[in-house]
Structures are given as C-alpha cells and as structure tokens.
C-alpha positions in Angstrom: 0.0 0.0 0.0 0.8 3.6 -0.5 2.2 5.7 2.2 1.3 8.5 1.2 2.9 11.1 3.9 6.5 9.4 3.1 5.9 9.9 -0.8 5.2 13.8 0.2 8.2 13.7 2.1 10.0 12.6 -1.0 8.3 15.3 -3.4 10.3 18.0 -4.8 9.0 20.1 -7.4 9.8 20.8 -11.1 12.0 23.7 -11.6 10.3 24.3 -15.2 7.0 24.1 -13.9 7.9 27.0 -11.4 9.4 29.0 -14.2 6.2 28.2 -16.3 3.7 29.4 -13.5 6.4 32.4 -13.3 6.3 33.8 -16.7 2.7 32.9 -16.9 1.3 35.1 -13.5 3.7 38.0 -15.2 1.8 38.3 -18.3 -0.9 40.9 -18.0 -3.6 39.5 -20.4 -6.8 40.6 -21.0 -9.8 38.3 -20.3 -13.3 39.4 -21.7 -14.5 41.6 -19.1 -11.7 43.6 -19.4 -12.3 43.6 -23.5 -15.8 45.0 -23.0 -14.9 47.9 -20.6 -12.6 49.0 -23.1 -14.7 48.6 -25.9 -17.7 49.9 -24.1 -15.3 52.9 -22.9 -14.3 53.7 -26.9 -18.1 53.3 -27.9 -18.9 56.4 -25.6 -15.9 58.8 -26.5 -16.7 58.1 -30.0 -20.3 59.2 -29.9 
C-alpha cells in the first residue's frame, strides 16, 4: 500500500514548472470583461 505522507516527504517540485507558472502570473492579459470595458469605454468617446 501507498504511504502516502512518506511519498510527500520525497516530493520535490519541477524547476520548469515554477518557471512556467512564473512567466505565466507575469503576463498581464486581458480576459473578456476587461475587453468590453474597453470597448464599451471607446463606444462612448466616439459618440
């Protein structure tokens, strides 16, 4: 059977996957909400 708390013990984690999530939470993208407020924003100047 597993034991599970000495496989934790063992774990050590990725070094790419740390860069990954890095470079990844750096990145300021847009997500659709943020799309529509700036649309919505240009609508109303340009009227």
């Amino acid at each position: 059977m597993i034991d599970f708390e000495e496989e934790l013990k063992k774990f050590k984690p990725s070094l790419e996957i740390d860069r990954t999530e890095d470079a990844v939470l750096e990145q300021e993208e847009n997500d659709m909400v943020d799309l529509m407020i700036e649309l919505m924003s240009e609508y109303r100047t340009n009227q």
